[in-house]
KETOR-412437 format. One record per residue (C-alpha): residue number from 1; x, y, z. Coordinates in steps of 0.05 Angstrom, whole numbers, plus 5000, padded with zeros to 4 digits. Example, Ala and Ser with C-alpha at 12.3 -4.5 7.8 and 13.67 -1.06 7.14 Angstrom:
2
<nr 1; u 5246; v 4910; w 5156>
<nr 2; u 5273; v 4979; w 5143>
# end
This chain:
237
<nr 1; u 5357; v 4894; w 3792>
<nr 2; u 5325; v 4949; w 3837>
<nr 3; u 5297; v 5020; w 3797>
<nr 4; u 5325; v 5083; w 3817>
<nr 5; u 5265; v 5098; w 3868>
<nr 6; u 5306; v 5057; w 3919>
<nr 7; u 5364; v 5094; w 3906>
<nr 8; u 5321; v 5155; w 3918>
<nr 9; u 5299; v 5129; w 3983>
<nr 10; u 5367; v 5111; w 4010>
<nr 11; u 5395; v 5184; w 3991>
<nr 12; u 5332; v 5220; w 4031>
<nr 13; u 5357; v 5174; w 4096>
<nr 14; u 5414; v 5220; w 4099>
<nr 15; u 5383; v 5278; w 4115>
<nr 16; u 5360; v 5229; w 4184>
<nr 17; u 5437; v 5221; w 4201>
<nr 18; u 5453; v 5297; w 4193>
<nr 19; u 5396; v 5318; w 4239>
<nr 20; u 5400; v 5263; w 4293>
<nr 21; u 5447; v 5266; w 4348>
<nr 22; u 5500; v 5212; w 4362>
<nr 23; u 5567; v 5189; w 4406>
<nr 24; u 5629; v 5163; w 4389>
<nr 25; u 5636; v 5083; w 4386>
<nr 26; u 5716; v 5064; w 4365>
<nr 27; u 5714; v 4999; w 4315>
<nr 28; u 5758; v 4978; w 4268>
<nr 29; u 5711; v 4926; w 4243>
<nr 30; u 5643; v 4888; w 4257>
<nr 31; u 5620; v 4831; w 4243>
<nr 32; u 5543; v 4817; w 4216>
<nr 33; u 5503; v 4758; w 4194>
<nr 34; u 5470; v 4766; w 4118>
<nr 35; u 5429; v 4693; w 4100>
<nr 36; u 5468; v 4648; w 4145>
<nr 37; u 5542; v 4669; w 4128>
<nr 38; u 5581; v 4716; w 4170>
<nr 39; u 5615; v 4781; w 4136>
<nr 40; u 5661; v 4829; w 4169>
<nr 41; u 5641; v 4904; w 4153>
<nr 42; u 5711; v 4950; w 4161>
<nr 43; u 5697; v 5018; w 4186>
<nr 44; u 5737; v 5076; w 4145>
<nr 45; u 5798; v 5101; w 4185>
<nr 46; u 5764; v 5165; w 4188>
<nr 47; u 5692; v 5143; w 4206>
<nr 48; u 5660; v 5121; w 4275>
<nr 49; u 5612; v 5066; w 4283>
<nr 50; u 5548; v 5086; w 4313>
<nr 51; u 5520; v 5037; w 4379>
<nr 52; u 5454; v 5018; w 4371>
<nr 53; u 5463; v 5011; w 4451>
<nr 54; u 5468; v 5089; w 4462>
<nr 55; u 5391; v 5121; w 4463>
<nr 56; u 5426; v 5178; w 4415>
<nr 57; u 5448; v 5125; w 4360>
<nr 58; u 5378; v 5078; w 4370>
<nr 59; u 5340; v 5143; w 4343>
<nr 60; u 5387; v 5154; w 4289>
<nr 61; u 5386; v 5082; w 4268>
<nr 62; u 5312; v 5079; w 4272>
<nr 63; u 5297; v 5136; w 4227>
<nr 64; u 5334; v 5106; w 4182>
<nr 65; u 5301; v 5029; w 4185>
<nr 66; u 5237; v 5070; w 4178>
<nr 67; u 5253; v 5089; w 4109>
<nr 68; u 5293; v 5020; w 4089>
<nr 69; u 5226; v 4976; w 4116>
<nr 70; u 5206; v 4921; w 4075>
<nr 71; u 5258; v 4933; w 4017>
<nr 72; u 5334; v 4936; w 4044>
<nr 73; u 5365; v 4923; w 4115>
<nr 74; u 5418; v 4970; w 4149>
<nr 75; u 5466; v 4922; w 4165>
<nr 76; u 5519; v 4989; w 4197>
<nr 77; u 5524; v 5067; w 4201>
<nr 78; u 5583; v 5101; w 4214>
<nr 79; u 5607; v 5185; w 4217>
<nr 80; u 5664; v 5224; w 4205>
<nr 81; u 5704; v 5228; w 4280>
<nr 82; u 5728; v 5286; w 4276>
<nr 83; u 5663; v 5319; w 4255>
<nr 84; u 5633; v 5296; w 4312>
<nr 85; u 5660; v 5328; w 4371>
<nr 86; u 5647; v 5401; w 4356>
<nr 87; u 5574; v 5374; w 4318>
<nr 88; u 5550; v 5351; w 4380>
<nr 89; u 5575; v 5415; w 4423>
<nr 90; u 5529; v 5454; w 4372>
<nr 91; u 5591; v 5490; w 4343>
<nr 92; u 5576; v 5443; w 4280>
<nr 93; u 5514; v 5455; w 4251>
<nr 94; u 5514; v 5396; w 4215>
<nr 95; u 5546; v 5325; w 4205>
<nr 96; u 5573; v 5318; w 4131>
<nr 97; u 5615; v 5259; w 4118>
<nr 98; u 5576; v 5183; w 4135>
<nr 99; u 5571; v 5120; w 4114>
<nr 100; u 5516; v 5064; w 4116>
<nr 101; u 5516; v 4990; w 4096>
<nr 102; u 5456; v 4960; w 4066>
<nr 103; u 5434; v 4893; w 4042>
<nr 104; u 5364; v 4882; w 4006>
<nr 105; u 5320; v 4845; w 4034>
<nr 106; u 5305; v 4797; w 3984>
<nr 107; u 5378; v 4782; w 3965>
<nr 108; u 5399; v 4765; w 4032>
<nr 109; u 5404; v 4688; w 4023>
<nr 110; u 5426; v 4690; w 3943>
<nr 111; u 5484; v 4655; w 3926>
<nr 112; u 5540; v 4695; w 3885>
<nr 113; u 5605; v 4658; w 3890>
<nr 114; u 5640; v 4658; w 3827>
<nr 115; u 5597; v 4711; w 3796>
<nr 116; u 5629; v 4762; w 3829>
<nr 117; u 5653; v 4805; w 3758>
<nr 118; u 5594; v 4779; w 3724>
<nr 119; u 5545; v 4817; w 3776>
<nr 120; u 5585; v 4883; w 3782>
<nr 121; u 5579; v 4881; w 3698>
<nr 122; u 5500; v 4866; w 3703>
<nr 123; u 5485; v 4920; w 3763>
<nr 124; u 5523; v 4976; w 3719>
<nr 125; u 5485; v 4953; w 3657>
<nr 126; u 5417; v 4957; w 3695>
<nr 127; u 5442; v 5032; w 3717>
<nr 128; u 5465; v 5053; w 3663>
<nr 129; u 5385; v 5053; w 3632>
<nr 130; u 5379; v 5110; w 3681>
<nr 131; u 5434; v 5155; w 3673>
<nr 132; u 5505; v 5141; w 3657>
<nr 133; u 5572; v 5176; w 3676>
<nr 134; u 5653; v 5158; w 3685>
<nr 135; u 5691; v 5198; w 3726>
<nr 136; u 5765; v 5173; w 3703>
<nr 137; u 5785; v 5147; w 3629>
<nr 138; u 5765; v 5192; w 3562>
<nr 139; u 5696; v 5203; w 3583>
<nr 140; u 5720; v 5253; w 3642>
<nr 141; u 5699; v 5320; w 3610>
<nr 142; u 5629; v 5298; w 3590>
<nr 143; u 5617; v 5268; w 3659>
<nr 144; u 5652; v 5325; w 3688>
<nr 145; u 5592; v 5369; w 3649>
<nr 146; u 5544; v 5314; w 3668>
<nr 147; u 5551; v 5332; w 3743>
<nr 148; u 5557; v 5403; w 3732>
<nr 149; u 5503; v 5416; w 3701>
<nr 150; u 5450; v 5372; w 3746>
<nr 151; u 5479; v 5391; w 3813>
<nr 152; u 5461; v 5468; w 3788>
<nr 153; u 5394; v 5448; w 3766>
<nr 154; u 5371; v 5403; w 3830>
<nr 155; u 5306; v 5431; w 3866>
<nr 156; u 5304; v 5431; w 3938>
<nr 157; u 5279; v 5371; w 3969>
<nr 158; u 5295; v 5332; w 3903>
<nr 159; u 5341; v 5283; w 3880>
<nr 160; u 5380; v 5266; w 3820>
<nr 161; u 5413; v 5208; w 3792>
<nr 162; u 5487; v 5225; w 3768>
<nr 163; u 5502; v 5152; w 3735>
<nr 164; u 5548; v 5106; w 3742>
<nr 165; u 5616; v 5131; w 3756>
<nr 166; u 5660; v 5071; w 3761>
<nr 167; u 5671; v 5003; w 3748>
<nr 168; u 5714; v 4932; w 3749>
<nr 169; u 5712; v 4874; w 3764>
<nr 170; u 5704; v 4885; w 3841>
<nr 171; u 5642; v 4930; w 3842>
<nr 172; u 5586; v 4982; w 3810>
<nr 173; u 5596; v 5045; w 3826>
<nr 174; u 5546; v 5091; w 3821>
<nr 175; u 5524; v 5168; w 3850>
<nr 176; u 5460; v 5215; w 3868>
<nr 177; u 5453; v 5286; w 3892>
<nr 178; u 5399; v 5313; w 3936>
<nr 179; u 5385; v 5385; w 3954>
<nr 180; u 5362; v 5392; w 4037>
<nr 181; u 5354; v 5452; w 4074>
<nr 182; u 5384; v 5444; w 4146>
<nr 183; u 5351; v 5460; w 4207>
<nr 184; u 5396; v 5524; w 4203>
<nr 185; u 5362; v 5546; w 4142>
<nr 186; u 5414; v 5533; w 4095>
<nr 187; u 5395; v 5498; w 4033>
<nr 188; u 5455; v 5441; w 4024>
<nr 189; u 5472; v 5387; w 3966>
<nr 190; u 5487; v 5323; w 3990>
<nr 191; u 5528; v 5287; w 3951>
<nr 192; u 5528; v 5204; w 3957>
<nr 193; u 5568; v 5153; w 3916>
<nr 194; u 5548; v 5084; w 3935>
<nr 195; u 5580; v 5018; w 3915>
<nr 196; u 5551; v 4940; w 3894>
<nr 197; u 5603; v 4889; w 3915>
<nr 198; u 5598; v 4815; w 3929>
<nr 199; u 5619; v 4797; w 3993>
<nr 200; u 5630; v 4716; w 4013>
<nr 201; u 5572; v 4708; w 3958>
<nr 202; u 5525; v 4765; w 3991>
<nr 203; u 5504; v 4828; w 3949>
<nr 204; u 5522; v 4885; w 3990>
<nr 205; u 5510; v 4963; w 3983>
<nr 206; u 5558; v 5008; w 4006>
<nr 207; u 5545; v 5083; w 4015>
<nr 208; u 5590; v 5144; w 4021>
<nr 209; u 5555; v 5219; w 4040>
<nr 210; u 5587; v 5286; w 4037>
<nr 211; u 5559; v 5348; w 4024>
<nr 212; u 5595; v 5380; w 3966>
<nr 213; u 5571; v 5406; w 3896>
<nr 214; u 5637; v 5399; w 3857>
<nr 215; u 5666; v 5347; w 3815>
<nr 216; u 5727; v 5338; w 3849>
<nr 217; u 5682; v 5320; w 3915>
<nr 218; u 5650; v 5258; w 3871>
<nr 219; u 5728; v 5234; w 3849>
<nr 220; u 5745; v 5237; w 3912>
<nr 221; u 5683; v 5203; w 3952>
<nr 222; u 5703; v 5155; w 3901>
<nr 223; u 5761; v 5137; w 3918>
<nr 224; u 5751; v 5133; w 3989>
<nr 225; u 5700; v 5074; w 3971>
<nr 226; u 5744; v 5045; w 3926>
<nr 227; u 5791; v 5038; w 3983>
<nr 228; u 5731; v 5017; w 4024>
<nr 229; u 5705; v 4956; w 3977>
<nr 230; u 5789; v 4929; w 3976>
<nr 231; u 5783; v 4929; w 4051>
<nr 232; u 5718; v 4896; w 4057>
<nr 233; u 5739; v 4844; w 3999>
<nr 234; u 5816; v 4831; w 4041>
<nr 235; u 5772; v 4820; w 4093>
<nr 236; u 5729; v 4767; w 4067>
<nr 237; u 5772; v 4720; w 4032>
# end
């Protein structure tokens, strides 16, 4: 499976959402094409799709193919709605909460039916060589430590593996921090937990950014994935 660099990579693209400017596109769902089989992507209820249609969202969404070329393909991007309003008035500085969809571009035609649990096991195996953590279960304190004491030693402009922090039979879950300074000045930690799931026998990633430097942020970007890899699998059956 891939090496932390790509993770890496993906978590620098979202310092390319938070500084790009974008409008509001309503969608409860859409509907992609990954090696010849069509998946549905669900939007979050509280997350906007972006349209690749507006000139606003092209630049976003080309900053961001920059980064992915050659090794992954953004398949959807999506922001928090109610961020958006006042972040595009300029009483926001910033955009906080978004989410992309990625698919690499290698893996785009393999075929994964029926080794759904067997690849969510393998992917947190591979991950768990590079740093290892569990946000729920007996191992809560240490990981609780764990995140504590990276997200406090993070250097600006660098980024930092947390570990795995949850998985089943569904999915890997796993999360990275990044230190940015905004175009305000202010040095922020942006905080990503992103998700392997199978989807109609396609390996898809699934990402979830905040900004937030506590351990209750990572439980709960957590759990809103967790609720977003159920939708996306009740959606593919």
């Amino acid at each position: 499976m891939q090496g932390i660099q790509q993770w890496v990579v993906r978590a620098a693209l979202a310092v390319a959402v938070l500084l790009a400017s974008m409008p509001v596109a309503d969608a409860a769902s859409v509907s992609v094409t990954v090696g010849g089989r069509q998946i549905t992507l669900v939007i979050d209820p509280d997350q906007c799709e972006l349209d690749r249609n507006n000139p606003s969202d092209t630049r976003v969404y080309d900053l961001v193919e920059r980064g992915l070329a050659g090794q992954n393909q953004l398949l959807m991007a999506a922001a928090d709605c109610q961020q958006i309003p006042p972040w595009r008035s300029g009483t926001r500085p910033t955009l906080d909460d978004f989410t992309q969809v990625q698919v690499n571009l290698k893996l785009r035609e393999h075929e994964l039916r029926g080794r759904e649990a067997a690849t969510s096991r393998e992917i947190c195996t591979e991950l768990r060589k590079q740093g290892d953590a569990i946000v729920n279960g007996p191992e809560v304190t240490a990981t609780r430590n764990r995140f504590n004491q990276l997200t406090d030693t993070v250097q600006l402009n660098a980024t930092t593996f947390i570990g795995v922090v949850h998985e089943d039979d569904k999915a890997c879950y796993a999360s990275l921090v990044q230190k940015v300074r905004t175009e305000q000045g202010r040095d922020k930690l942006i905080l990503s937990v992103f998700a392997h799931v199978v989807l109609r026998g396609r390996l898809l990633y699934i990402y979830r950014f905040t900004e937030g430097d506590s351990f209750e942020q990572l439980v709960r970007v957590t759990e809103l994935l967790q609720r977003s890899v159920d939708a996306h699998l009740a959606a593919n059956r």
